[in-house]
N, C-alpha and C positions, 0 to 999 in steps of 0.2 A: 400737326398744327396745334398749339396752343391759343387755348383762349386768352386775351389781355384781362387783366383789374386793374384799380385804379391802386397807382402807387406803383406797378411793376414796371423794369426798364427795357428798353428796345435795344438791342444789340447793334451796332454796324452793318453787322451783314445781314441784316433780318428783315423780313419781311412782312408787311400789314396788309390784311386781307378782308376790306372794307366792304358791308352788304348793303343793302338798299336801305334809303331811308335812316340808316346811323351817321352818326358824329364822334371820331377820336379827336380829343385834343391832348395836347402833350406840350412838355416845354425842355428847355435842356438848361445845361448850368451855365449859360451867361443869361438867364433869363428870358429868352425868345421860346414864344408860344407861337405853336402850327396847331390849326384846326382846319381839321379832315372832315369835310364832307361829300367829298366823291367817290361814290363806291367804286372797287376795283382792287388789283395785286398792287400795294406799291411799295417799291425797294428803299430801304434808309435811304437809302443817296438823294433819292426825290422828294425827298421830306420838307427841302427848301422854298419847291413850286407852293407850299402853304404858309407858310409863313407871313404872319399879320404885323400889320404896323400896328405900335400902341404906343402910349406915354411912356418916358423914362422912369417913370413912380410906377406903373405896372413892369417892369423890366427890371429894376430894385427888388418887388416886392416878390416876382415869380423866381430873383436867384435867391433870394431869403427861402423862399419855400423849398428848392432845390436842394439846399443845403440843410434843411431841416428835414427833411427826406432821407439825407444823405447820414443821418445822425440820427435817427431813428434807426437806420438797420445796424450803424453801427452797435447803437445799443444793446440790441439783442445779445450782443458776444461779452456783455461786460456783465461780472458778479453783481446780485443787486446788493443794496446798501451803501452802494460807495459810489461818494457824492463828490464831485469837484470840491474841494478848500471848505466843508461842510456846509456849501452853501445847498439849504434844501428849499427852499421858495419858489414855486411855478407860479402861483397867479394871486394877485394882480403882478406884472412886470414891473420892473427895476421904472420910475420915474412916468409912471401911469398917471392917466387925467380919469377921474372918477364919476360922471354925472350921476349915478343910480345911489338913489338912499340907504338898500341894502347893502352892506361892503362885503366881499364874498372872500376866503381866502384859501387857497390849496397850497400843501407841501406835501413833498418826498418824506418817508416816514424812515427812521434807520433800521429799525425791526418791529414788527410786529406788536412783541414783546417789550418795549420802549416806548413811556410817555415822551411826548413832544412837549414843549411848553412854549406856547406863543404870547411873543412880546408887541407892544403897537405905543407908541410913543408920540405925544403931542409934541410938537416940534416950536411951537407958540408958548404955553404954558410949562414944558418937558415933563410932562404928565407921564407915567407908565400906565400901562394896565397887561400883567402878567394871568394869562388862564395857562391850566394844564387839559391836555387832549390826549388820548386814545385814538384819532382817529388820522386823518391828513386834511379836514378841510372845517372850514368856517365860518358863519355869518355872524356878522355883527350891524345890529340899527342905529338908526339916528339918534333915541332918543338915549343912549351911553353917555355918560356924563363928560367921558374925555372926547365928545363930538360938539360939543355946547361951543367952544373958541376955537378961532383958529382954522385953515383949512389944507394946510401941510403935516403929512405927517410919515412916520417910518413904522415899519416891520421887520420882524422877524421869528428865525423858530430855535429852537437849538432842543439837543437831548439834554442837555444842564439846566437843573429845576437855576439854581443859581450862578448863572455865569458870569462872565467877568464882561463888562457891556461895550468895556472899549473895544474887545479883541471879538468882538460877534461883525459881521455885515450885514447892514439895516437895508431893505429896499423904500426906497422913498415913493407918493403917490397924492396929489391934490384934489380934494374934491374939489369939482365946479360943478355949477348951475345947471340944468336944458338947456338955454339959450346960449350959452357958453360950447356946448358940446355941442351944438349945431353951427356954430360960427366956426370952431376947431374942423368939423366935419369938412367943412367947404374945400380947405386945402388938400383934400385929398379926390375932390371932383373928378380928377383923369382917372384915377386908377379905379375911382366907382362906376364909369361911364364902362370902361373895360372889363370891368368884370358882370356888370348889367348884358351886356352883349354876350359874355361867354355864361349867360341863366343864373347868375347867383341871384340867388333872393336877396331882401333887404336883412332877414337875421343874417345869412352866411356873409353878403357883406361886413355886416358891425361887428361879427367875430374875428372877422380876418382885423380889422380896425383896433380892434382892445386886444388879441392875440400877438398882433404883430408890430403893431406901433404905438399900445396901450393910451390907446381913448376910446373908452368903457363908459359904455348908456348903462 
């Protein structure tokens, strides 16, 4: 009998061996989540009798997750350094809404051994401001000058102290306001209601929220 974690898959023919008092949830790749709370043997096939109604935005957001899952172990098998079309930017997301005054930012590094050099572009005034980095990650504050106007703006990273600006890929990303990111927040109500009931807390909430649909407190 193997023990489950969180993250490992359940085979067809496989069997879940539920004890008193615990809870499996699980979800499959069209996005339908079963939570188990009744102990006992139960075979994949019965996996259905749990099976919960939820929003279509939780049903979107758990095959997002599936597939992110799904791409994670691929990764394991892939050389590291080698980036899709050298796009190396993980966080903030491709066309992110920003409330938090600190701006935070992560990238993929190519080696070790290789400065990055990160670029952020006011999209108002087309201000640059070029730093170089040793490391994969970022903060930058409000009080930067190229924050002063304007609340659009682009990133990016490249290993070229000097590169050619057209042929790079920017991710784009807006500050708003609190009040702006609580109004934003609202439309995604069902899938917060659904994930309150399956124990997220309000942090793991707002990460799944900037993680996966980039709106970022």
């Amino acid at each position: 009998m193997k023990q489950v974690h969180k993250g490992d898959y359940i085979v067809n023919t496989g069997r879940i061996n539920l004890g008193e008092q615990s809870t499996l949830v699980t979800i499959d790749q069209d996005g339908g989540l079963y939570y188990i709370t009744q102990p006992g043997n139960h075979h994949f096939n019965h996996l259905n009798a749990f099976k919960r109604d939820q929003s279509s935005l939780t049903t979107r957001y758990l095959a997002y997750a599936w597939n992110e899952l799904m791409a994670k172990t691929k990764q394991k098998t892939v050389i590291a350094g080698v980036f899709r079309g050298n796009i190396y930017m993980q966080f903030p997301r491709d066309s992110a809404a920003i409330a938090s005054s600190t701006l935070h930012f992560r990238w993929n590094r190519l080696s070790p051994d290789v400065p990055m050099y990160f670029f952020l572009k006011n999209k108002t005034t087309q201000e640059i401001v070029k730093l170089a980095s040793n490391g994969s990650s970022l903060a930058l504050y409000p009080e930067l000058g190229i924050f002063q106007t304007g609340n659009e703006f682009e990133w990016t990273v490249s290993e070229q102290e000097f590169p050619t600006h057209k042929n790079l890929v920017f991710y784009q990303f807006t500050r708003i306001s609190p009040e702006e990111f609580r109004e934003q927040r609202t439309k995604f109500n069902p899938l917060i209601s659904d994930l309150k009931q399956l124990n997220f807390s309000n942090t793991e909430i707002n990460k799944i929220l900037c993680e996966s649909y980039g709106l970022c407190n």
